[in-house]
MOPAC internal coordinates of N, CA, C and O (Angstrom, degrees):
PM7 1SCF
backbone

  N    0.0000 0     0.00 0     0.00 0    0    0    0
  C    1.4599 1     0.00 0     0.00 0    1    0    0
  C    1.5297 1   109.46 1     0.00 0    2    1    0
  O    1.2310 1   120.48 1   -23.66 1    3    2    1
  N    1.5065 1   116.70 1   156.34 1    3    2    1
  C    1.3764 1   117.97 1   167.64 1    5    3    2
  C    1.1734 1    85.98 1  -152.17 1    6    5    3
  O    1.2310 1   132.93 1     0.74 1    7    6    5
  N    1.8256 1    92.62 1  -179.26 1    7    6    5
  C    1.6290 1   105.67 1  -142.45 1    9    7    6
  C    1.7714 1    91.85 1  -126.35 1   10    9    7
  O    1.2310 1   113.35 1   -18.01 1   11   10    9
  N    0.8832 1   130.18 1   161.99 1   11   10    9
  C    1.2327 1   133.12 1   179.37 1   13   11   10
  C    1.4497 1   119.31 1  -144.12 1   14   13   11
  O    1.2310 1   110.72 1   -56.42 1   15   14   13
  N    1.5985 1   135.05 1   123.58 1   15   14   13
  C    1.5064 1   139.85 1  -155.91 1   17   15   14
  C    1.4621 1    97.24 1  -123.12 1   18   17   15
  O    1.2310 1   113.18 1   -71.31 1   19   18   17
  N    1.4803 1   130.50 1   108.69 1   19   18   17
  C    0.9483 1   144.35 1   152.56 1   21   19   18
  C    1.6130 1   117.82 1  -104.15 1   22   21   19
  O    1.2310 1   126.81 1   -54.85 1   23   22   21
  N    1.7162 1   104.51 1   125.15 1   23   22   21
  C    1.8002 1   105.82 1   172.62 1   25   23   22
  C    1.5232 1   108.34 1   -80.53 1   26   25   23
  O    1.2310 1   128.85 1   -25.75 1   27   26   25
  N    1.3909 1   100.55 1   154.25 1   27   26   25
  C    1.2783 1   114.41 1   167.32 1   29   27   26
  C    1.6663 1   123.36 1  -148.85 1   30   29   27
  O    1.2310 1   104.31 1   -35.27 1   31   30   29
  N    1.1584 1   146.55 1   144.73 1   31   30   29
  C    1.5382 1   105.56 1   168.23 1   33   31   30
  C    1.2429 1   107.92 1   -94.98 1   34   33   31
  O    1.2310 1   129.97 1    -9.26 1   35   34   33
  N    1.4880 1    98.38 1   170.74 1   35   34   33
  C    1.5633 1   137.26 1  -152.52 1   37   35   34
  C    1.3277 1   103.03 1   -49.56 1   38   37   35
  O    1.2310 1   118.32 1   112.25 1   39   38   37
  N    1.4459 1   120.81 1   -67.75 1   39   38   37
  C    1.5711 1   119.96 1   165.45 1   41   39   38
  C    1.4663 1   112.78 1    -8.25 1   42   41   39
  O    1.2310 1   136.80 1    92.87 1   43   42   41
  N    1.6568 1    85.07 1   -87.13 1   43   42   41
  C    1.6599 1    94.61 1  -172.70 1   45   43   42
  C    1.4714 1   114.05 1   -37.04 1   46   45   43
  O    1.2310 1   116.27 1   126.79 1   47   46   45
  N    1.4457 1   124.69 1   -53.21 1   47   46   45
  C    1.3995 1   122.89 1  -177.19 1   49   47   46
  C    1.1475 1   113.65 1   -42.62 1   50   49   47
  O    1.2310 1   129.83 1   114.21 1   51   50   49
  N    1.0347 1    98.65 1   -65.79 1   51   50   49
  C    2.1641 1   110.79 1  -165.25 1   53   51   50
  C    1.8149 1    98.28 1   -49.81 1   54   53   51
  O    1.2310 1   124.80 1   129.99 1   55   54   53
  N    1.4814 1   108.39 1   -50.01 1   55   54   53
  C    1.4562 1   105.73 1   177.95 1   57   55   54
  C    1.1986 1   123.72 1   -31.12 1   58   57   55
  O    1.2310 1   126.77 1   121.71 1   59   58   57
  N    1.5403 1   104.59 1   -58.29 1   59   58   57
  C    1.6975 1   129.83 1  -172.37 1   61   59   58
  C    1.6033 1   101.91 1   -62.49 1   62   61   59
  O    1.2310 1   113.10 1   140.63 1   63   62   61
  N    1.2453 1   130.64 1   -39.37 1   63   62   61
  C    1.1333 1   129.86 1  -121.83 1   65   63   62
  C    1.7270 1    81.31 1  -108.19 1   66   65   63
  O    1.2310 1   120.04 1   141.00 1   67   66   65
  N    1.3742 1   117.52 1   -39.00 1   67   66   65
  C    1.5706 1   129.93 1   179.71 1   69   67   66
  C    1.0607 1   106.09 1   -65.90 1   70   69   67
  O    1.2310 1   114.43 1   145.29 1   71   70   69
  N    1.5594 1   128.15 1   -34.71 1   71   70   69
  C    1.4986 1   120.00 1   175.08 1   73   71   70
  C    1.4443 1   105.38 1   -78.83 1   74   73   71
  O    1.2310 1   117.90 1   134.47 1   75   74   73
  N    1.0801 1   121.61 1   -45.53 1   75   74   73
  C    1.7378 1   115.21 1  -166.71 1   77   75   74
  C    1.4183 1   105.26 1   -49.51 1   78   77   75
  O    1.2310 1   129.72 1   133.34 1   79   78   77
  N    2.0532 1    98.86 1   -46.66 1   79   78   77
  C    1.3909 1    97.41 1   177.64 1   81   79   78
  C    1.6970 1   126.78 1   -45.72 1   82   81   79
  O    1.2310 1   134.08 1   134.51 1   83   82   81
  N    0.9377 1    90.37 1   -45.49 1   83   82   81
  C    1.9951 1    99.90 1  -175.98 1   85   83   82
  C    1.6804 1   111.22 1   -66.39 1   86   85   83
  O    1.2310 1   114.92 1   175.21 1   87   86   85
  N    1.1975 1   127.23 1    -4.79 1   87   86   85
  C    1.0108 1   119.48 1   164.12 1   89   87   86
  C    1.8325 1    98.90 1  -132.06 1   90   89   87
  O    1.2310 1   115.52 1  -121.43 1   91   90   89
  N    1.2551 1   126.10 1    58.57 1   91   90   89
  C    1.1168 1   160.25 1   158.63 1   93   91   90
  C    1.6038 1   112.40 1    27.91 1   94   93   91
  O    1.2310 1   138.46 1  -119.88 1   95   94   93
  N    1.4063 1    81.83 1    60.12 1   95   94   93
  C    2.0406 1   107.52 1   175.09 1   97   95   94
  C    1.3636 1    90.20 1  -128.13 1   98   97   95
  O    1.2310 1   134.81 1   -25.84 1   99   98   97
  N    1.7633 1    88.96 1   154.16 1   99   98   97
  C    2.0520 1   108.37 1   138.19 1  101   99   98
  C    0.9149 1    91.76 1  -115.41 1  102  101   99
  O    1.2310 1   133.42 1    -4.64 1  103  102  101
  N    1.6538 1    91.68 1   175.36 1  103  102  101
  C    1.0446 1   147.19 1  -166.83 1  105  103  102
  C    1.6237 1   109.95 1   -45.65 1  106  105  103
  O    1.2310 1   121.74 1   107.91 1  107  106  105
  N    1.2451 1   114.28 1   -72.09 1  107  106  105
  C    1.4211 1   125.73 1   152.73 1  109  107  106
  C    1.8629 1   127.67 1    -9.10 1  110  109  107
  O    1.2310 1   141.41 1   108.62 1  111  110  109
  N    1.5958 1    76.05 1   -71.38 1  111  110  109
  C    1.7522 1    82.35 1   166.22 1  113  111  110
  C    1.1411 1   139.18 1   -53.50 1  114  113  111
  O    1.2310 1   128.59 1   130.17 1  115  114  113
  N    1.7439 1   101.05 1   -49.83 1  115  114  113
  C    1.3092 1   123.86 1  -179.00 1  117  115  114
  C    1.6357 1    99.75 1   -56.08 1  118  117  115
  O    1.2310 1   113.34 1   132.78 1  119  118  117
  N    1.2593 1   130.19 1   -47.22 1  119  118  117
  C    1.5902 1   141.47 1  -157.76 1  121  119  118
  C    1.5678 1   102.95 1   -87.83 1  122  121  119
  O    1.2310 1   116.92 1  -179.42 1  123  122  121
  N    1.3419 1   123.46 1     0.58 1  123  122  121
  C    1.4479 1   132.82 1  -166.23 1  125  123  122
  C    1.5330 1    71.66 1  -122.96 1  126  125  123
  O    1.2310 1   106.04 1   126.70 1  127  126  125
  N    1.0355 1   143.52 1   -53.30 1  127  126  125
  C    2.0838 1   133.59 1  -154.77 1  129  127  126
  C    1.4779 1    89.71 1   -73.95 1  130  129  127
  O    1.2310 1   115.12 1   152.20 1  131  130  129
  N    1.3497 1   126.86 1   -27.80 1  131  130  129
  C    1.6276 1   130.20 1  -162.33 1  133  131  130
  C    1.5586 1    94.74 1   -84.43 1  134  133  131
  O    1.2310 1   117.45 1   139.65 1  135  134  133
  N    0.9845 1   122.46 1   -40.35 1  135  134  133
  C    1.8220 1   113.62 1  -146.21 1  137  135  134
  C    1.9393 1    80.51 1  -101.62 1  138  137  135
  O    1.2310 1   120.51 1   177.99 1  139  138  137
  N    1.4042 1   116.64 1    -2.01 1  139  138  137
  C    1.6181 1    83.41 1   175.32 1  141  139  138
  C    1.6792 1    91.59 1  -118.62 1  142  141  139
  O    1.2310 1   115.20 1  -176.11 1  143  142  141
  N    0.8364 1   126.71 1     3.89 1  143  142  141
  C    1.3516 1   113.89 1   154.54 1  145  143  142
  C    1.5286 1   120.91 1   -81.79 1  146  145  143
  O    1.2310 1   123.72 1   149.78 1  147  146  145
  N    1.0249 1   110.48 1   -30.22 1  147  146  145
  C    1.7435 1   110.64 1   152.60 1  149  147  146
  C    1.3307 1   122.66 1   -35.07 1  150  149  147
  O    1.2310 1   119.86 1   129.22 1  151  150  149
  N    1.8043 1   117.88 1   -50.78 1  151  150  149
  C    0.8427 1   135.64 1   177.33 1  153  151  150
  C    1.4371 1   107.77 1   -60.76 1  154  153  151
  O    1.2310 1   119.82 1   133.32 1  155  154  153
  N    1.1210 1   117.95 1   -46.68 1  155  154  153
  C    1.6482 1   111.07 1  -146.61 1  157  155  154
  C    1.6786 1    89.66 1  -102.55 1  158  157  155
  O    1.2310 1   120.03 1   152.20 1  159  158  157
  N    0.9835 1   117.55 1   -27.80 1  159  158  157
  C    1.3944 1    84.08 1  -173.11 1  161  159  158
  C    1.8045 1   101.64 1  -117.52 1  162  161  159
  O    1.2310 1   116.83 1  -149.21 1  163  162  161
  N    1.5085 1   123.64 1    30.79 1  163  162  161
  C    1.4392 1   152.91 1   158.81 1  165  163  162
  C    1.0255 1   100.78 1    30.44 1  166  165  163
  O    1.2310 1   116.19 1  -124.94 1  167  166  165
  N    1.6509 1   124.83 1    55.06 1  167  166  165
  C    1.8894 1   152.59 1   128.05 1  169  167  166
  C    1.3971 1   104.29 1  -105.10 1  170  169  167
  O    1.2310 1   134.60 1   -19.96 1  171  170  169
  N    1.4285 1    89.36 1   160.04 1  171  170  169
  C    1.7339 1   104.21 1   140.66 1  173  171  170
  C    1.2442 1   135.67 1   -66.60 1  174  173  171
  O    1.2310 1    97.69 1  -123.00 1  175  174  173
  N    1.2997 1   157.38 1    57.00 1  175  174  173
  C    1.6681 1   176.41 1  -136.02 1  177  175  174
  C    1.4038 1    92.20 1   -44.08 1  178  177  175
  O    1.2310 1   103.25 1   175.29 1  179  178  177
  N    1.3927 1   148.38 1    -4.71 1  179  178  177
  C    1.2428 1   159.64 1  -136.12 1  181  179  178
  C    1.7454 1   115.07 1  -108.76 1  182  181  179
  O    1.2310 1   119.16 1   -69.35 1  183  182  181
  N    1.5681 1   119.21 1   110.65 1  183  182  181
  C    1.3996 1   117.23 1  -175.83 1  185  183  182
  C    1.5073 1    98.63 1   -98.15 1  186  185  183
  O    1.2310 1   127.46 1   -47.18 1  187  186  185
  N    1.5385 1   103.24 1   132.82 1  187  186  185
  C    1.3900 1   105.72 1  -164.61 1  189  187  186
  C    1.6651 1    99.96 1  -117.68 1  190  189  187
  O    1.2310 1   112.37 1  -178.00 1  191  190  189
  N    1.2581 1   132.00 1     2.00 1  191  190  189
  C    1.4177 1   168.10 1    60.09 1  193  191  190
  C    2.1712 1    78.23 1    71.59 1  194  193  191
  O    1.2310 1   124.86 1   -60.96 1  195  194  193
  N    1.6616 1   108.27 1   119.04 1  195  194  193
  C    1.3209 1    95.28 1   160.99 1  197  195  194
  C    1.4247 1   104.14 1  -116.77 1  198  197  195
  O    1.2310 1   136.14 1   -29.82 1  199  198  197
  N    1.3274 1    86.37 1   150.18 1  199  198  197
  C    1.6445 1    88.71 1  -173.65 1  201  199  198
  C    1.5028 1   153.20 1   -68.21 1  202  201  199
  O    1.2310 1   122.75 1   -38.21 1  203  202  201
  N    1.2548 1   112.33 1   141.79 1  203  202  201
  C    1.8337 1   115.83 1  -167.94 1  205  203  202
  C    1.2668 1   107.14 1   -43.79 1  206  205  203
  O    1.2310 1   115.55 1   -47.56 1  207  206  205
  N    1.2964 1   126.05 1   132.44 1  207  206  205
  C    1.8089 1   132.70 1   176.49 1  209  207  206
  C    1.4834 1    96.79 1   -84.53 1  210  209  207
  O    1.2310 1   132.13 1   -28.03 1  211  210  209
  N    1.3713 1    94.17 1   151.97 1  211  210  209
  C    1.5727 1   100.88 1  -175.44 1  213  211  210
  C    1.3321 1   109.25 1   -98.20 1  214  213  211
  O    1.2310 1   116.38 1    -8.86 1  215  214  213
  N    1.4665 1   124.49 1   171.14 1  215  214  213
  C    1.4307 1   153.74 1  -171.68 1  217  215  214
  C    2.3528 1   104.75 1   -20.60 1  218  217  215
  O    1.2310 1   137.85 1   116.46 1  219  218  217
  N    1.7219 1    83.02 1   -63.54 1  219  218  217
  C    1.7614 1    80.21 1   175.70 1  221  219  218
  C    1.5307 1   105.49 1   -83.17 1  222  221  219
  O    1.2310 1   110.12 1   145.79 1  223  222  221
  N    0.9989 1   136.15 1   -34.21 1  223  222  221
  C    1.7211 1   134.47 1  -164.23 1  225  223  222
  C    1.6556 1    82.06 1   -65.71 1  226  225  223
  O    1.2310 1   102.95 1   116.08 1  227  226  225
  N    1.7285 1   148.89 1   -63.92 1  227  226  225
  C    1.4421 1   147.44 1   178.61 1  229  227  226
  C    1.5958 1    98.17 1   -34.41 1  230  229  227
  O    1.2310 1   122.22 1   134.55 1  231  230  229
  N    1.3421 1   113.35 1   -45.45 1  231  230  229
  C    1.4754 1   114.90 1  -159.46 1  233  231  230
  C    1.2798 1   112.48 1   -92.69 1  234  233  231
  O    1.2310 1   122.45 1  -172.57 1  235  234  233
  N    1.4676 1   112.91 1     7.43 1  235  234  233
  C    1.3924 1   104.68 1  -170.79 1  237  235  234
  C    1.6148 1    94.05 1  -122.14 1  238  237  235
  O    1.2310 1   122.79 1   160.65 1  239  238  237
  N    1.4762 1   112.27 1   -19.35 1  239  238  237
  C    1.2538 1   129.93 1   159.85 1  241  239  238
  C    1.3094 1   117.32 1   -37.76 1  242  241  239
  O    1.2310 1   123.71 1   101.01 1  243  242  241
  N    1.4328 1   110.49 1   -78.99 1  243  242  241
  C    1.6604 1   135.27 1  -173.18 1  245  243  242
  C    1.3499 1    82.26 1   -56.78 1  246  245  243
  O    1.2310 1   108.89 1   120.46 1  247  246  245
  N    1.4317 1   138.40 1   -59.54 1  247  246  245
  C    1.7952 1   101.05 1  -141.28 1  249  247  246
  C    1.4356 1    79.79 1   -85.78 1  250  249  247
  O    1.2310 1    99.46 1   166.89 1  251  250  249
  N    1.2658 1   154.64 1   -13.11 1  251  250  249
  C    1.6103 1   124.86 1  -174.60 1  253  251  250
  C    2.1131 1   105.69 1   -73.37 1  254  253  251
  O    1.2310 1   124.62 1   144.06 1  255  254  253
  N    1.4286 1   108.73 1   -35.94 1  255  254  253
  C    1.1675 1   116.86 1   157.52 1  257  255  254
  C    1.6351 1   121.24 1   -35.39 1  258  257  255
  O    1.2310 1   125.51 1   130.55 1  259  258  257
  N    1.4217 1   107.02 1   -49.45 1  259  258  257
  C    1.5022 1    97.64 1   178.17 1  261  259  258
  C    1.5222 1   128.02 1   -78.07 1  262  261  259
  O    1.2310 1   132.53 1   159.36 1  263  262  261
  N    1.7832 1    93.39 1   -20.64 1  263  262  261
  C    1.3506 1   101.00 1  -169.16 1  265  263  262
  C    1.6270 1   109.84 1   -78.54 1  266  265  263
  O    1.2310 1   127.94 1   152.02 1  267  266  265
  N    1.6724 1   102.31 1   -27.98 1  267  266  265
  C    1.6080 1   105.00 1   152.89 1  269  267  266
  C    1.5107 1   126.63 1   -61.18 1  270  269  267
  O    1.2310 1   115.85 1   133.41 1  271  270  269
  N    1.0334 1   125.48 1   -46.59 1  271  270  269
  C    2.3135 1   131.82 1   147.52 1  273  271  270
  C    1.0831 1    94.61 1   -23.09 1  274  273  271
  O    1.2310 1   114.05 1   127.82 1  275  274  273
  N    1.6638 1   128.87 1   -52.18 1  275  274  273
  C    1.4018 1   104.96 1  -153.83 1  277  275  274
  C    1.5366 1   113.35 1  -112.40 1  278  277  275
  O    1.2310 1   127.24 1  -151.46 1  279  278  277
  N    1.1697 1   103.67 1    28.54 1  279  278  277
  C    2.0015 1   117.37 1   164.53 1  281  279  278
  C    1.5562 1    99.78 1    86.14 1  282  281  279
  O    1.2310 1   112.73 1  -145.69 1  283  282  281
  N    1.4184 1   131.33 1    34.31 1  283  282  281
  C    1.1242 1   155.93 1  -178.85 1  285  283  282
  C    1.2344 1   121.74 1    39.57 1  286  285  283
  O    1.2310 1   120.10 1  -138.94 1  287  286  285
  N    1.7083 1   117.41 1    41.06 1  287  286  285
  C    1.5166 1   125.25 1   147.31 1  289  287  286
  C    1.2693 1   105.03 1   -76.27 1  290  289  287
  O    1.2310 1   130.47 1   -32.87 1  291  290  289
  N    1.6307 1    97.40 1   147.13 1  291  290  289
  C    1.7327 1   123.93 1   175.89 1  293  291  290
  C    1.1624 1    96.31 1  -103.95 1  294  293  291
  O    1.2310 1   131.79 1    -5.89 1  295  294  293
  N    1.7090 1    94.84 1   174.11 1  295  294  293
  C    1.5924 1   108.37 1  -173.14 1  297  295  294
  C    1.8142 1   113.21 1   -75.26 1  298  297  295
  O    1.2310 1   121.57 1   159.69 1  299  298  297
  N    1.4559 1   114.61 1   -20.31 1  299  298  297
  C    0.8992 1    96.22 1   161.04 1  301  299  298
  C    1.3176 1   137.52 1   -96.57 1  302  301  299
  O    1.2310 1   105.53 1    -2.63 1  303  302  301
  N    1.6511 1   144.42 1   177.37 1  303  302  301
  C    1.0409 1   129.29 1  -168.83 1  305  303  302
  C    1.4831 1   106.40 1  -110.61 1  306  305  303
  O    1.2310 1   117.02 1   145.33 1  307  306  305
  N    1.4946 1   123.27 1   -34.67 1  307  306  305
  C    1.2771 1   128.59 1   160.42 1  309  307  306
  C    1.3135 1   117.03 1  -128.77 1  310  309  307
  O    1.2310 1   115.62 1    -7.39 1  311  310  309
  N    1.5736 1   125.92 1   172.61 1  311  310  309
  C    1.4760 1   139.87 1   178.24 1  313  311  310
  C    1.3749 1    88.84 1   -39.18 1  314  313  311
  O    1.2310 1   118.79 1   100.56 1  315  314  313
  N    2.0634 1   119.91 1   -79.44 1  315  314  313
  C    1.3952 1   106.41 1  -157.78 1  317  315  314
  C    2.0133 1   121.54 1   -33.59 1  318  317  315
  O    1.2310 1   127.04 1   123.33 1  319  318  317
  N    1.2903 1   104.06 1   -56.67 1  319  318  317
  C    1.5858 1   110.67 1  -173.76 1  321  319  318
  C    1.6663 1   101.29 1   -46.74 1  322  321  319
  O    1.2310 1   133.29 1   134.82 1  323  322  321
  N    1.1305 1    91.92 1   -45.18 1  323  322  321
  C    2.2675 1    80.84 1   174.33 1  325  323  322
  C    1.4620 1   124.30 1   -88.06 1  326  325  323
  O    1.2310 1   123.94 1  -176.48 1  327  326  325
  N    1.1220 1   110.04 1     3.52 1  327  326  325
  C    1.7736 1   111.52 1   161.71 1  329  327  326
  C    1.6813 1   105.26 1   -86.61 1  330  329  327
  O    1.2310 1   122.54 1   131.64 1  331  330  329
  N    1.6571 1   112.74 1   -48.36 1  331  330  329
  C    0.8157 1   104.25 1   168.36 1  333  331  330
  C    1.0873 1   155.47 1   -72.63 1  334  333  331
  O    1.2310 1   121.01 1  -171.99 1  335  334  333
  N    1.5431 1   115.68 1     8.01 1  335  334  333
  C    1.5272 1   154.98 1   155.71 1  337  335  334
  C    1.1006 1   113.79 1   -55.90 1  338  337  335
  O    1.2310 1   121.84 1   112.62 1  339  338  337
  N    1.3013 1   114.08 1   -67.38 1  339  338  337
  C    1.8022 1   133.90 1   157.06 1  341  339  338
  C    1.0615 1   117.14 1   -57.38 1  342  341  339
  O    1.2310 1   108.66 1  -162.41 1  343  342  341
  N    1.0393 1   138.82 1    17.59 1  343  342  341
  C    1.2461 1   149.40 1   160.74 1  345  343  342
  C    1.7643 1   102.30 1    53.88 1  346  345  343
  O    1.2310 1   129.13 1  -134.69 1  347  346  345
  N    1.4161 1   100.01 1    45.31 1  347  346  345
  C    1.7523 1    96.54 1   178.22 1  349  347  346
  C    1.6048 1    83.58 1  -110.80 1  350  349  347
  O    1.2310 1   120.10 1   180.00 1  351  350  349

């Protein structure tokens, strides 16, 4: 056996370490299941893939898209009309 020392910060650890827990690994293990699937299937197992925006982030997308189409006026015309949108 050998031992292997990777940094990380603390956050991140505890994060990782709470999920492994919940499906009833450490850390260790989990990082021993990683390095032999490396092996066996001789890639990195790793989606580097950023992730799909959801339903409003698409929708908040498209209308900034249009508001660029339209020489980058928004729907409102001043601050008041968008507080009062928001119901502030």
């Amino acid at each position: 056996m050998s031992s292997v020392t990777i940094r990380v910060d603390q956050q991140t650890k505890e994060a990782a370490s709470n999920i492994a827990e919940d499906f009833g690994f450490d850390l260790s293990s989990v990082t021993r299941a990683f390095y032999r699937q490396i092996v066996r299937e001789r890639r990195i197992p790793l989606n580097l893939s950023y992730p799909q925006p959801n339903a409003e982030s698409k929708k908040s997308i498209q209308e900034a898209d249009e508001i660029i189409s339209r020489g980058g006026t928004g729907r409102f015309h001043n601050a008041q009309e968008m507080f009062e949108d928001l119901g502030i």
